[in-house]
KEPA-416143 format. One line per 10 residues: number of its first residue (from 0); their letters; for each residue x, y, z of C-alpha. Coordinates in steps of 0.25 Angstrom, whole numbers. Each point is the difference from the previous one (the first is absolute). Layout:
NUM = a = X,Y,Z | ...;
This chain:
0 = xxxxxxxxxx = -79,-125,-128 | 4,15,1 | -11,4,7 | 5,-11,10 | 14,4,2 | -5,14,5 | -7,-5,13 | 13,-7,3 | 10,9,-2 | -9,9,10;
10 = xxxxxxxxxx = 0,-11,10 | 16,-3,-2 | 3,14,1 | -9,1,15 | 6,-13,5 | -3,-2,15 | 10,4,10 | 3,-13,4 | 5,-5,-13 | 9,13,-1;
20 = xxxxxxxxxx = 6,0,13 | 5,-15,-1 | 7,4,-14 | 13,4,8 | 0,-14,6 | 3,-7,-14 | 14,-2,2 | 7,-11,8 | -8,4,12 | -11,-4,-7;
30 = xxxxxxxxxx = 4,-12,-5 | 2,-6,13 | -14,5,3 | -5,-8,-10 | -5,-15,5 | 1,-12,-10 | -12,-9,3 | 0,-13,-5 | -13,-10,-2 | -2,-13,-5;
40 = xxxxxxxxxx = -15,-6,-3 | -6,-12,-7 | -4,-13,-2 | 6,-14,1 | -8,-6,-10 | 5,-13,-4 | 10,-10,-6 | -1,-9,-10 | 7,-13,-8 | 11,-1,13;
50 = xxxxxxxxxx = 9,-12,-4 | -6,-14,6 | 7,-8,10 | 8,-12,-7 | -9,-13,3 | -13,-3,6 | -4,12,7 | 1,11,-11 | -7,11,10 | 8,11,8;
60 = xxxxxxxxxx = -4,8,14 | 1,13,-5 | 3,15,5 | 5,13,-6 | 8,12,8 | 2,13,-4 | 15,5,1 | 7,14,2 | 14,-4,-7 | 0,-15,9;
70 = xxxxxxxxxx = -6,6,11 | -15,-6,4 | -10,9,2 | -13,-7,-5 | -3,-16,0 | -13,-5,-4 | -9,-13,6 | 6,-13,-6 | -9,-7,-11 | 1,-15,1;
80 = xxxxxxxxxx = 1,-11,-10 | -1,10,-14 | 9,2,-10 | -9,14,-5 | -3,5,14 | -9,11,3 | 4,11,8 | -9,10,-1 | 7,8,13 | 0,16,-1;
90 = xxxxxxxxxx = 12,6,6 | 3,16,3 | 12,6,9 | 9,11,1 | 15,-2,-4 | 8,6,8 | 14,-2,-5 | 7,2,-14 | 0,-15,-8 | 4,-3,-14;
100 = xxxxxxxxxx = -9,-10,-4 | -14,-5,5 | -1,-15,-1 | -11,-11,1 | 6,-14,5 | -9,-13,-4 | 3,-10,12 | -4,-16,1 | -1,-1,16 | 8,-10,4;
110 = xxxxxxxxxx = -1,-5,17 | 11,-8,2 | 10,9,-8 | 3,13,-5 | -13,6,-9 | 5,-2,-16 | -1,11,-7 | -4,-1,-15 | 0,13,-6 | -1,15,1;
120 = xxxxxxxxxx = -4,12,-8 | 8,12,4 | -2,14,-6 | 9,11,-1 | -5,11,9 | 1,10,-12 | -9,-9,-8 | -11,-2,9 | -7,11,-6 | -1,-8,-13;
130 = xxxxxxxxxx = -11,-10,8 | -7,10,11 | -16,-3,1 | 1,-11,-12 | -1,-15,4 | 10,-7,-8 | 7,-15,-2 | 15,0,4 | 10,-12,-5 | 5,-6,14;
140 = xxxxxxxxxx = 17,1,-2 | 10,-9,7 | 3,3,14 | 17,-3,1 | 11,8,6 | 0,9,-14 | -14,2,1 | 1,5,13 | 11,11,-2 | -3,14,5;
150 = xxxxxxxxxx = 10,11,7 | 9,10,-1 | 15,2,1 | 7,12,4 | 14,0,-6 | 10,9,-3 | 14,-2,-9 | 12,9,-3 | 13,-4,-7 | 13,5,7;
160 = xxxxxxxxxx = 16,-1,-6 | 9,-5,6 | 16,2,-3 | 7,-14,2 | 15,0,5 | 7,-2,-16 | -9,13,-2 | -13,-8,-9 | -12,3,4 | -12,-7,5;
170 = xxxxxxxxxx = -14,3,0 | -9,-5,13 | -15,-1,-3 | -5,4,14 | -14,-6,3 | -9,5,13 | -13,-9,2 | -9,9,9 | -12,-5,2 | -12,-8,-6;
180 = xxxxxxxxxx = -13,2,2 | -14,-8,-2 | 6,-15,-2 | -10,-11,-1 | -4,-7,14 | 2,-16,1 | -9,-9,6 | -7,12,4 | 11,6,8 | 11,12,-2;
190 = xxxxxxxxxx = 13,-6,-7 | 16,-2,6 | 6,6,-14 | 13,1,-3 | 5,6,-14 | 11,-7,-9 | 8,13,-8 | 7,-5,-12 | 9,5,-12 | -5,-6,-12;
200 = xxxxxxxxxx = 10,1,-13 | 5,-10,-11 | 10,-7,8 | -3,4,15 | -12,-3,10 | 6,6,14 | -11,0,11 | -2,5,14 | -11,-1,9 | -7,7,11;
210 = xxxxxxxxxx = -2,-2,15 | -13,-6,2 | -12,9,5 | -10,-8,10 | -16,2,-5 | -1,12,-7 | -5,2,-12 | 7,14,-2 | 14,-4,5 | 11,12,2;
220 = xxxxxxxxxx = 13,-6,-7 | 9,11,0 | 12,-8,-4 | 10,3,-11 | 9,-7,-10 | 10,1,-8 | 5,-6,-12 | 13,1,-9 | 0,5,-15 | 12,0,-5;
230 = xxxxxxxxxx = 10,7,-10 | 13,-1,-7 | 0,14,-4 | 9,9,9 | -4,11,9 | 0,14,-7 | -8,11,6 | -13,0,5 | -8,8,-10 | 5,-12,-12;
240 = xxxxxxxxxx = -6,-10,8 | -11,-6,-6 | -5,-16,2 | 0,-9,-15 | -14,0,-8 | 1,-14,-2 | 4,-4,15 | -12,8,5 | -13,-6,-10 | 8,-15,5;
250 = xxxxxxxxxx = -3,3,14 | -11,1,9 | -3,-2,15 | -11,-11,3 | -6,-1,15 | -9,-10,3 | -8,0,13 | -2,-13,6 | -9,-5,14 | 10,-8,8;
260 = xxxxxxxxxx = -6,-13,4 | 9,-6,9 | -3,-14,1 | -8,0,-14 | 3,6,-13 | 2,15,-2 | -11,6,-9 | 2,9,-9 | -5,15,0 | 2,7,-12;
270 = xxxxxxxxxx = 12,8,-8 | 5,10,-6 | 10,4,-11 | 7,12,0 | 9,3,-12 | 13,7,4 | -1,9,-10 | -8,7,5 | 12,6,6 | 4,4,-13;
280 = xxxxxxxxxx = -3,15,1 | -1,1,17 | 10,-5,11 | -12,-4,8 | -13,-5,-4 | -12,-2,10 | -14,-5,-1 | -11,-8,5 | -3,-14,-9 | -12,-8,2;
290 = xxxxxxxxxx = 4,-14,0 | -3,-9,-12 | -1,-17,-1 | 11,-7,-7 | 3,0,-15 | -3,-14,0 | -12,1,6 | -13,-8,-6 | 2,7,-13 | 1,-13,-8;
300 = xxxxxxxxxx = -7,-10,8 | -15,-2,-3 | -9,-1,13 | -14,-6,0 | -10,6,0 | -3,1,14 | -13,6,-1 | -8,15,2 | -5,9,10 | -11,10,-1;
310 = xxxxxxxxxx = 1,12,7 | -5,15,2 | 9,10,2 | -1,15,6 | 14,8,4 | -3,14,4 | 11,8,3 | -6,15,6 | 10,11,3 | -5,9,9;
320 = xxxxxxxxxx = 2,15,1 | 1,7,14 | -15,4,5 | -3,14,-7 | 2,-5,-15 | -14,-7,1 | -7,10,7 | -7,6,-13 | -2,-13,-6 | -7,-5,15;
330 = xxxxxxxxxx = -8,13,1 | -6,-4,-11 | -2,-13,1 | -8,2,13 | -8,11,-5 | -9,-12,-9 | -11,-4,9 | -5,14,-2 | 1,3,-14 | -12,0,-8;
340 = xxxxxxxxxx = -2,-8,-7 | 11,-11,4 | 2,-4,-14 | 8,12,1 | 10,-2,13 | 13,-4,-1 | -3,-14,5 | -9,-2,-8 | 7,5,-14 | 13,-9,5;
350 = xxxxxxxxxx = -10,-13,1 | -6,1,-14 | 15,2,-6 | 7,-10,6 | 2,-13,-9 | -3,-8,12 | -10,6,10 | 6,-9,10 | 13,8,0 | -7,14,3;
360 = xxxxxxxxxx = -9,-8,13 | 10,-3,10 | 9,13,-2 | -14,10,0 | -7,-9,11 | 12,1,9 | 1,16,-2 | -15,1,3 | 0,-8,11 | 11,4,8;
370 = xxxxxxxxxx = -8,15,-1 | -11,-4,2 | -5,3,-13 | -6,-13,-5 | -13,-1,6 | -5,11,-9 | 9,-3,-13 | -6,-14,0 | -15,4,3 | 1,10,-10;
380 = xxxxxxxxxx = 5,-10,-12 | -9,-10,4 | -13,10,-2 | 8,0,-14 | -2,-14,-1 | -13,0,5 | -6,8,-13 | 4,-12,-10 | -7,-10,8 | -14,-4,-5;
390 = xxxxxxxxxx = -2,-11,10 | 2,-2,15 | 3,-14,1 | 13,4,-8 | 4,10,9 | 16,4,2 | 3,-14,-9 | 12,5,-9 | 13,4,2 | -1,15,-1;
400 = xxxxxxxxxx = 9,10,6 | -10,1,11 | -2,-15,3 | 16,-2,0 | 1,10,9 | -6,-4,10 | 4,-15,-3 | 14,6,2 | -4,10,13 | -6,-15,7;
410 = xxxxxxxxxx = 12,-7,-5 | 9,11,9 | -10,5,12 | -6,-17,1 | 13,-8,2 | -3,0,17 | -16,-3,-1 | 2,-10,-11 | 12,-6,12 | -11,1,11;
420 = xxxxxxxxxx = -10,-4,-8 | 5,-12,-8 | 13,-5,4 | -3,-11,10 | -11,-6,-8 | 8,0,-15 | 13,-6,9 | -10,-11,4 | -5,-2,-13 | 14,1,-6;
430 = xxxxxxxxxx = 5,-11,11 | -9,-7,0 | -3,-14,-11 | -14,-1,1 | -7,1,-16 | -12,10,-4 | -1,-5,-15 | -15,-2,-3 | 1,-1,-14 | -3,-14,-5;
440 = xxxxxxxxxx = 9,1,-12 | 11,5,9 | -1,-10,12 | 13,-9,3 | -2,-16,3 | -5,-2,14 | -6,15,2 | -15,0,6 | -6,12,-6 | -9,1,12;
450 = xxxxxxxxxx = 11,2,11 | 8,8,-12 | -13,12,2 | 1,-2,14 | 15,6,1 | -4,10,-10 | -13,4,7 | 8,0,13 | 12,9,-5 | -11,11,-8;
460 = xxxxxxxxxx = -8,1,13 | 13,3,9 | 6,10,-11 | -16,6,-2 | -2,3,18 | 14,5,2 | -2,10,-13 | -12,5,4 | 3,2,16 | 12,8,-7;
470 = xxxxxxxxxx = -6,14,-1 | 9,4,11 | 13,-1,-6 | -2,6,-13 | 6,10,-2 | -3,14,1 | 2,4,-14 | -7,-12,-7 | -11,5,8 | -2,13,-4;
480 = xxxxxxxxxx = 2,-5,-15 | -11,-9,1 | -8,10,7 | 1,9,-14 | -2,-11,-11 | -12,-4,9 | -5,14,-1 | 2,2,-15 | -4,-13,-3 | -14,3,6;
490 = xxxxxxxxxx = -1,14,-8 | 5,-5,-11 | -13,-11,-1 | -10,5,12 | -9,-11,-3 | 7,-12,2 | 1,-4,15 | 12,-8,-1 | 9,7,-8 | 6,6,14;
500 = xxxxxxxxxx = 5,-14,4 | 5,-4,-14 | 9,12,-1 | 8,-3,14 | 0,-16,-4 | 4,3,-12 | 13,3,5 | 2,-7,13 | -5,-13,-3 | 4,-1,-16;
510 = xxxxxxxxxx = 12,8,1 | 6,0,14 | -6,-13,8 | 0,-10,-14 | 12,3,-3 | 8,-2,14 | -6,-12,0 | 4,-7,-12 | 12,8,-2 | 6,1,13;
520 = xxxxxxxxxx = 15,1,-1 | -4,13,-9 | -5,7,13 | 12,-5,9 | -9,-11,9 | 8,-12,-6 | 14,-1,-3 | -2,-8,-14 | -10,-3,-10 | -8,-13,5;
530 = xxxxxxxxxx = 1,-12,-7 | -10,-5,-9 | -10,-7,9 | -2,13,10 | 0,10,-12 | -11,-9,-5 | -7,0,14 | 3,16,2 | -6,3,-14 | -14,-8,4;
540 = xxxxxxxxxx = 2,8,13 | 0,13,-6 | -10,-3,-11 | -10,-3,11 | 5,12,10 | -2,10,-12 | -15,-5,-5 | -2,1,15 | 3,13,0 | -6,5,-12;
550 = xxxxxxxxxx = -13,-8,4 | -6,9,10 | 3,12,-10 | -3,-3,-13 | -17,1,-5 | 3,-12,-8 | -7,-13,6 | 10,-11,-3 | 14,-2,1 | 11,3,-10;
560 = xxxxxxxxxx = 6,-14,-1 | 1,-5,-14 | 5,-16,7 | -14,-9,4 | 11,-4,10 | 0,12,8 | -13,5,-1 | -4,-14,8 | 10,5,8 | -2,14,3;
570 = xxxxxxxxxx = -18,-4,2 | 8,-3,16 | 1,13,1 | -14,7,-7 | -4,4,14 | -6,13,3 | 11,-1,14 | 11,2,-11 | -6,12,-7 | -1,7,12;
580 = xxxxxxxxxx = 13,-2,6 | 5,5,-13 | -9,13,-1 | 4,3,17 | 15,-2,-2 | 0,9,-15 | -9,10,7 | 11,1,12 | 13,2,-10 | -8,12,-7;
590 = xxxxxxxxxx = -4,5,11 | 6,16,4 | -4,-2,14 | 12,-3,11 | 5,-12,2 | 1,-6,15 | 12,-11,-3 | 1,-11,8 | 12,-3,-7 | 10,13,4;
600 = xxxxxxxxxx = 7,-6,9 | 5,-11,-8 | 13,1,-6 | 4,1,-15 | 8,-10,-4 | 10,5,-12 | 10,-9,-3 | 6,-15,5 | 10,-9,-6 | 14,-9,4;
610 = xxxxxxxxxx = 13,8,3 | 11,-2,7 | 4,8,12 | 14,0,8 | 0,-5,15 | 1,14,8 | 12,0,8 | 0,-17,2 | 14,-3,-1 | -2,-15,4;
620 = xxxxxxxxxx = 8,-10,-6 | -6,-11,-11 | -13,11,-2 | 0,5,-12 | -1,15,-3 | -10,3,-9 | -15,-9,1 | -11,-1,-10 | -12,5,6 | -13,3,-2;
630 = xxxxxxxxxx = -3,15,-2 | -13,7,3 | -4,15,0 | -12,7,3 | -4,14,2 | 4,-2,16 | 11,-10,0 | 13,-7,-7 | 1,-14,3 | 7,-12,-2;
640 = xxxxxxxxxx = -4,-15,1 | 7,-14,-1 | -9,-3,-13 | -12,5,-7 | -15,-3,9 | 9,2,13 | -8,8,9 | 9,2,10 | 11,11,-3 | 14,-2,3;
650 = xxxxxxxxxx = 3,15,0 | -8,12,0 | 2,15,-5 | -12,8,2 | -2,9,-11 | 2,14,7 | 14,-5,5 | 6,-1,-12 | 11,12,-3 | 3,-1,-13;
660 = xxxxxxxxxx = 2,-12,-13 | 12,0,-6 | 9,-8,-10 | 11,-8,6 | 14,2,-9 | 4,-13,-6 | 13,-1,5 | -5,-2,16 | -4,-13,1 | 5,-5,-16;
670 = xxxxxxxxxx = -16,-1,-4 | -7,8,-9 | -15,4,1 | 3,3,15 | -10,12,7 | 1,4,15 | -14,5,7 | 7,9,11 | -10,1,14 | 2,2,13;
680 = xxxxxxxxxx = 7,-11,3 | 11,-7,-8 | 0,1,-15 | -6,-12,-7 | 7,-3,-11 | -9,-9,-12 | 7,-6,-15 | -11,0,-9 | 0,-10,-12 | 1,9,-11;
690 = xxxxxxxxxx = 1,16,-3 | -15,2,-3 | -3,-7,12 | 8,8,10 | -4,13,-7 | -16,-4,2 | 3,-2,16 | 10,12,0 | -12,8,-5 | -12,-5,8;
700 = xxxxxxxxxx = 8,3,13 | 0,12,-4 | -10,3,-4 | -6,-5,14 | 9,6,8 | 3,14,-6 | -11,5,10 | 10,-3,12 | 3,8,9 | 15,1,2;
710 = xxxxxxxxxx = 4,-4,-14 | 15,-1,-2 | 6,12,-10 | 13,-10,1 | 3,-14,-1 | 14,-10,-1 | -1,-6,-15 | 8,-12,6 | 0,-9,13 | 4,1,13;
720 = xxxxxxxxxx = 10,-11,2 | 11,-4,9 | -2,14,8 | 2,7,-13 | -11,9,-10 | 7,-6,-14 | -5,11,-9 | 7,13,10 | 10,-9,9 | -7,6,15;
730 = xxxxxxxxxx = 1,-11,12 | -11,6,6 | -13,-8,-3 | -10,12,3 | 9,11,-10 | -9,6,-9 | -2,-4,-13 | 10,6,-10 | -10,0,-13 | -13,7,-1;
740 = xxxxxxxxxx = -12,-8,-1 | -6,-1,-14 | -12,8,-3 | -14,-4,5 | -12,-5,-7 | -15,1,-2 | -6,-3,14 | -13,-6,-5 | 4,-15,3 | -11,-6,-8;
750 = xxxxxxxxxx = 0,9,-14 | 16,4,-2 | -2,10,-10 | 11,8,-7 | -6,12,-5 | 11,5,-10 | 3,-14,-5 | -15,-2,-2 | 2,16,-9 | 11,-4,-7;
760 = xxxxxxxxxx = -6,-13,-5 | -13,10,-5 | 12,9,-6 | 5,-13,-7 | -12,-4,-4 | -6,14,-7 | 17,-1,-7 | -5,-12,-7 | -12,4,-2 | 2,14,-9;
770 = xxxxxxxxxx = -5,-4,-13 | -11,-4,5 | -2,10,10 | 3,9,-14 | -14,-8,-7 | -10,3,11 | 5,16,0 | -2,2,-15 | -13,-8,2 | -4,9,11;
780 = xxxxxxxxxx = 5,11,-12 | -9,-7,-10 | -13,-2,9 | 1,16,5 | 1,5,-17 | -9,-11,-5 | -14,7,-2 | -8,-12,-9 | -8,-10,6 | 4,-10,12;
790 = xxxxxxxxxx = 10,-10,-5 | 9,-10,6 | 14,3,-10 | 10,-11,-1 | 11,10,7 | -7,-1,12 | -10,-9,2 | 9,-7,10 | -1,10,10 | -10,5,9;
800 = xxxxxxxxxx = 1,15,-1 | -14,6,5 | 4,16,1 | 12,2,-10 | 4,13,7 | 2,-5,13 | 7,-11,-5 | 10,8,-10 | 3,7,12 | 4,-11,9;
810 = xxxxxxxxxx = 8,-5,-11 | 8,13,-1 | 3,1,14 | 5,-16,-1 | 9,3,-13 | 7,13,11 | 3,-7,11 | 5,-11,-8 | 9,6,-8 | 4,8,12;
820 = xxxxxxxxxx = 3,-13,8 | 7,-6,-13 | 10,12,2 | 8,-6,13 | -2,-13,-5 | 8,1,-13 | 12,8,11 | -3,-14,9 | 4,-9,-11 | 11,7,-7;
830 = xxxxxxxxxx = 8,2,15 | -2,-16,1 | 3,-3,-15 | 14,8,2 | 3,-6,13 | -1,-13,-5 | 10,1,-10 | 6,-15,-7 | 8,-7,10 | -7,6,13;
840 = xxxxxxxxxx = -6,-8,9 | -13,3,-2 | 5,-3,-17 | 9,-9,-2 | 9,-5,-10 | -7,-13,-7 | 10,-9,-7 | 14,4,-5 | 6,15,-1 | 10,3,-11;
C-alpha cells in the first residue's frame, strides 16, 4: 500500500496540461459547460395474474407503455386473449427532458372504446437506482386521478396590515400563484387548469379561482388574492405589531389545481397545503411545492389485487465535463492495442474489474471505434483467447471480453447490412400466416407437415442466397476483424484447414445473422417482438441458417442438432453447393482486398415513423392545419408520405438543402414536441408524438446535415405567423434569425458516437470499481514479491495478470487520472446541490411547511 501511494503522488503532482488548465473553469462557467445526459434501457419482460374479464370470456388483449411523467414515449405490440402476457420487448432511448417519475401502464385494448387502463408501476426518478440492471416483479397500483398526480406550483404569500377607519387593525394574507409546472396530460393531451386558492381555518373556507389556461401543462397564473384576517386590538405602532400564535397554526392556504372540463366533469390535479405560519418569523415566504393527491386518497380502501409486471431497468445519468478533462483518461485508453501484453492496457484492466463485463463493452467499443482503435484492441485479445482453447470446433464460443466486443462493434457498425440484407424477407415472414412447425409433438389440428417444411425450406433458402451474395455490403470494419481472427485462428492450430472459416462463422452466423433473425426487434428490423407462431417459425429459421453456416467450416461430419426432427430437415440441405457458397461468401468478408460495391450508390435509410406536419402557407378554409404523415429519411432525402409502404412522396427535402434542425417553442402553435427542419424554401414544421421521439429526429438531421454547406449560425425559436416572427416581433419574413443555432453533432450518420460521454462512462465505471481495481494492484504487488513456486492464491486467481509490472503500472496511471477527474466532479456536484436548495424548482417543497 505505501509503496503504491508513491507512483501516484508522482503522477498527481505532474498532471497533464489539459487537466490544469480547465481548473479555472470550475466555477459557474463551468457548470453550464457541464451537459446532463439522460438514458434509459431495458426490457419489458412480462405481466402476470391481470384481473379477468367478469363472465364468459375471462382473457384480455393486452399492451404496456412506457411513460416520462403521463407522457408516451414507448408502447409495446399488443398480446391477445392472456391474462400473464409475455412481452419480452427491449427498449433503450435517450431522455431528453427532466421527469419525476417513470411509469409502465398495463392496457386492455379496447376497439370500439377508449383502451382501459388496469394498472401502473411508477417509480420515483431518485429511486431508480435501487432496480438498475436487476430484473425484478413490480405490484401493478390503481390508475385514478390520485394516482396520476405530478407537478409543481410556484406560490408566493406575504401578510400585510391594514389600519380600518375606527383605528383596529386588520391583517391581509396576500397569496400570488405564479406558475405550475409538469401537470399530468389527460387523454393524452396538455391540460386547460385552472387553480382554486382557499383560506382554510376552524370557522372559514373563503375560495377564489383563477383564469383558465388553454393546453398547457406549465400554465403562467400570475394572479393574486387577497384575504382578510381580522383583529379587535387597536393600532399602536408598527414595531408592536405582531399576528396571534393561536390564529396562525389555525390557518393555512389550500390551492388545488383542477382541468376544466367544460361539458364533462372537472378532474382533479393535485394540492397543496401551506400553513400560514410560515409567516411567523417573515413577512413574505416563497417556494416551489410539488403537488400531492388528496388526504382522502385510497388510504383506507383495499384494491385488488390487480396483478404484477416484470421488468429490467437501467437509468444512467452522465454528466459530462468540457473536452480537456478526459484527455489523460483517453490517451490512455487508446494507447491499449499496443501494450504488451494486453492484459495490461487500460481496456483490458476496466473489463476484468467491472461486475458486469457488459457495462465496460459498449463505452470501450465506442471509444475504440470512433479512433479507429479497435481492429487491433480486439485482434489482440482474442489471440488471448486463443491460448485457452484446446479444440477448434469450440472456437470464439464464450462470452469473453473479446467475443462481446465484437458482438457489441456488429451490433453498432451492422445495423444498415442487416436492413439490406434482411428487412424485406423477415417483414414477409413476420406478415405473412403461413406455419413452419415440423415438430410432430408440436403440430396444431389440420397442419400437413409436409407443406409445413416446404414454407420452412422456402423461407431458409431465400435468407441463405440473399446472405451469401451480401459480401458487398459488409461493412468495412467487420471485414478487417474477420481478416485477423482468421489469421490468428490458423496460427493459432496450423494443422486444421478449417479452422479459418470457423472463426469468421463463428461470429457472423451464431452471433450476428442468428440472432437478427430470431430476435429482430433487437436489431431495429421490426418494430415489436413477433407473436408466438413467427417466433416459433424464426427460431427454426435461425437454427437452420446457423448449422448452415457452421457446416462448411466445422471438421466435424454431422450436424449439431440434438431434435431427430431437424436433422430430417436439415439432410435438404447436406449438399456440397451449400458448403461452398458458405466457404465463397466467408472468404469474401475476411478478405483485405478492395472492395468494388455495387451497392454505393444506394441510399442509407436511417430513421421512418408517423408525425404530423403543418400545411406550409395553406390558409384554405375547412383544412386542417397540421396532417399525420408519414415521415422518411435517408442519407439523400426528408420525405413525407400519406401512409407507411406509400411510394410516392408528397414532399421532398433533399438532404443537402437542409439549413439547420431546430426545436419549435411550445407556445407557437399550443403543441408540444414541435421541431422545424429549415431549407431553402419555407420552414416545415412537424409535432412529434412524444419528447424522446422529436429529440431522435432532431438529432439525426443533424447529424445528416451538419456537412451543409450554408448552415445557419441563427434561427427564430417560433413561427412565422400572421406576417409576424413570435419569438423577436419583425414583419419581415426573410429577417434573420434572432437565436444562435445549437451546436453541431458527430457527422458520421450511421455510428453517432460521443466520445467524452463514452469517457465519462469509463470514468464512472473505474469510480465504481476501485476496490476492486485496489485487489488486482496488490495482486500485481504479491506476484512481483512472491519468490516460491507457481500458485494460483485466492486474492487473485480471478484475474488475468501475465506481467505484474506492466500491469501495477497501468493501474497507477488509472488511480491519477481518476482522482484527478474526481477533483471537478466533487466542484460540479456541490455548485448543483447549493443551487438546488428546498423549495427551488429544481427542489421542491413535499407536503406541508411549518
Amino acid at each position: 500500500m505505501a509503496a503504491a501511494a508513491t507512483p501516484a503522488a508522482a503522477a498527481s503532482s505532474q498532471a497533464p496540461a489539459a487537466i490544469s488548465t480547465a481548473e479555472p473553469e470550475a466555477g459557474n462557467e463551468d457548470c453550464r459547460e457541464v451537459r446532463v445526459l439522460q438514458s434509459l434501457r431495458g426490457k419489458i419482460c412480462e405481466a402476470k395474474n391481470l384481473l379477468p374479464y367478469l363472465g364468459p370470456n375471462k382473457m384480455r388483449d393486452c399492451f404496456c407503455t412506457i411513460n416520462l411523467d403521463q407522457e408516451e414515449v414507448y408502447r409495446t405490440q399488443v398480446v391477445e386473449k392472456s391474462l400473464s402476457p409475455f412481452f419480452s420487448e427491449e427498449f433503450y432511448f435517450e431522455i431528453p427532458r427532466t421527469f419525476q417519475y417513470l411509469s409502465f401502464y398495463v392496457y386492455d385494448k379496447n376497439v370500439l372504446q377508449r383502451d382501459l387502463r388496469i394498472g401502473k408501476v411508477a417509480i420515483k426518478k431518485e429511486d431508480l437506482c435501487n432496480h438498475s440492471g436487476k430484473e425484478t416483479w413490480f405490484s401493478l397500483q390503481p390508475v385514478d386521478s390520485n394516482s396520476e398526480v405530478q407537478g409543481k406550483v410556484h406560490l408566493e404569500l406575504k401578510l400585510n396590515e391594514l389600519i380600518t377607519e375606527n383605528g383596529t387593525v386588520c391583517q391581509q394574507l396576500v397569496v400570488h400563484i405564479k406558475a405550475c409546472h409538469g401537470l399530468p396530460l389527460i387523454n393524452g393531451q396538455s391540460c386547460d387548469p385552472y387553480a382554486t386558492v382557499s383560506l382554510v381555518g376552524p370557522s372559514r373556507n373563503d375560495q377564489k379561482k383563477t383564469k383558465v389556461k388553454k393546453k398547457t401543462s406549465n400554465p403562467q397564473f400570475n394572479e393574486i388574492f387577497y384575504f382578510e384576517v381580522t383583529r379587535s386590538s387597536s393600532y399602536t405602532r408598527k414595531s408592536q405589531f405582531q399576528v396571534e400564535e393561536e390564529d396562525i397554526e389555525k390557518l393555512e392556504i389550500r390551492i388545488d389545481l383542477w382541468n376544466n372540463g367544460n361539458l364533462v366533469q372537472d378532474v382533479f390535479l393535485g394540492e397543496i397545503k401551506v400553513p400560514v405560519s410560515v409567516l411567523r418569523n417573515d413577512s413574505s415566504h416563497q417556494a416551489w411545492y410539488l403537488l400531492q393527491p388528496r388526504d382522502n386518497g385510497n388510504k383506507s380502501s383495499k384494491t385488488d389485487d390487480l396483478g404484477s409486471l416484470r421488468l429490467n431497468i437501467c437509468y444512467t445519468e452522465d454528466y459530462v465535463l468540457p473536452s480537456e478533462y478526459y484527455s489523460p483518461l483517453k490517451t490512455l485508453l487508446l494507447k491499449s492495442p499496443d501494450v504488451q501484453p494486453i492484459s495490461a492496457s487500460a481496456a483490458y484492466i476496466l473489463g476484468e474489474i467491472c461486475r458486469d463485463k457488459n457495462d465496460a463493452v459498449l463505452p470501450l467499443v465506442r471509444l475504440l471505434l470512433h479512433h479507429d482503435k479497435l481492429v487491433p484492441f480486439v485482434t489482440a485479445v482474442a489471440e488471448l483467447d486463443l491460448k485457452d482453447t484446446q479444440d477448434a470446433n469450440t472456437i470464439f464460443r464464450g462470452n469473453s471480453l473479446a467475443t462481446r466486443c465484437l458482438d457489441e462493434m456488429m451490433k453498432i457498425v451492422g445495423g444498415h447490412y442487416l436492413k439490406v440484407t434482411l428487412k424485406s424477407i423477415l417483414d414477409e415472414i413476420c406478415e405473412s400466416s403461413k406455419s413452419c412447425e415440423i415438430d410432430p409433438i408440436k403440430l396444431k389440428e389440420g397442419d400437413n407437415v409436409e407443406n409445413n417444411k416446404e414454407n420452412l425450406r422456402y423461407y431458409v433458402d431465400k435468407l441463405f442466397n440473399t446472405i451469401i451474395k451480401s459480401s458487398m455490403s459488409c461493412p468495412t470494419v467487420m471485414c478487417d476483424i474477420f481478416y485477423s481472427l482468421r489469421q490468428i485462428a490458423t496460427q493459432r492450430f496450423p494443422n486444421d484447414p478449417h479452422v479459418q472459416y470457423s472463426a469468421v462463422s463463428s461470429f457472423v452466423f451464431l452471433r450476428f445473422f442468428a440472432v437478427a433473425v430470431v430476435s429482430p426487434h433487437t436489431f431495429h428490423l421490426r418494430p415489436h417482438h413477433p407473436d408466438a407462431q413467427t417466433i416459433r417459425t424464426l427460431t427454426l429459421i435461425s437454427k437452420t441458417i446457423q448449422t448452415l453456416g457452421s457446416w462448411g467450416s466445422l471438421s466435424k461430419s454431422k450436424s449439431s442438432f440434438k431434435e431427430t426432427f431437424m436433422c430430417e430437415f436439415f439432410k435438404m440441405f447436406q449438399e456440397e453447393g451449400y458448403i461452398t457458397a458458405v466457404k465463397k461468401f466467408l472468404d469474401e468478408i475476411s478478405s483485405t482486398e478492395t472492395k468494388v460495391s455495387s451497392g454505393t450508390s444506394e441510399p442509407v435509410h436511417l430513421k421512418e415513423g408517423e408525425m404530423f406536419k403543418r400545411a406550409q402557407g395553406r390558409t384554405r378554409i375547412g383544412k386542417k392545419n397540421f396532417k399525420k404523415r408519414w415521415f422518411c429519411l435517408t442519407s439523400r432525402e426528408l420525405t413525407y408520405h400519406k401512409q407507411p409502404g406509400s411510394k410516392d412522396a408528397i414532399y421532398t427535402i433533399p438532404v443537402k438543402n437542409i439549413l439547420a434542425v431546430e426545436k419549435l417553442e411550445e407556445s407557437s402553435f399550443n403543441k408540444k414536441n414541435m421541431f422545424q427542419v429549415i431549407h431553402t424554401e419555407k420552414p416545415l414544421y412537424v409535432q412529434a408524438n412524444n419528447c424522446v421521439e422529436a429529440n431522435e429526429w432532431i438529432d439525426v438531421l443533424c447529424r445528416v446535415s451538419r456537412c451543409n454547406q450554408n448552415r445557419l449560425s441563427s434561427f427564430h425559436p417560433s413561427a412565422y405567423l400572421n406576417g409576424i416572427w413570435l419569438c423577436c416581433q419583425e414583419t419581415s419574413e426573410s429577417t434573420p434569425g434572432c437565436k444562435p443555432c445549437t451546436a453541431g453533432v458527430p457527422a458520421d450518420i450511421q455510428i453517432d458516437i460521443d466520445e467524452d460521454r463514452e469517457t465519462e462512462r469509463i470514468y464512472s465505471l473505474f469510480t465504481l470499481s476501485l476496490l476492486k481495481l485496489q485487489k488486482m494492484e496488490e495482486a500485481c504487488g504479491t506476484i512481483a514479491v512472491y519468490q516460491g513456486p507457481q500458485k494460483e492464491p485466492d486474492d487473485y486467481s480471478n484475474f488475468v495478470i501475465e506481467d505484474s509490472v506492466t500491469t501495477f503500472k497501468t493501474i497507477q496511471q488509472i488511480k491519477s487520472i481518476i482522482e484527478k477527474l474526481d477533483e471537478p466532479h466533487e466542484k460540479y456536484r456541490k455548485k448543483r446541490s447549493s443551487s438546488a436548495k428546498y423549495g427551488s424548482k429544481e427542489n421542491p417543497i413535499i407536503g406541508k411547511t411549518s
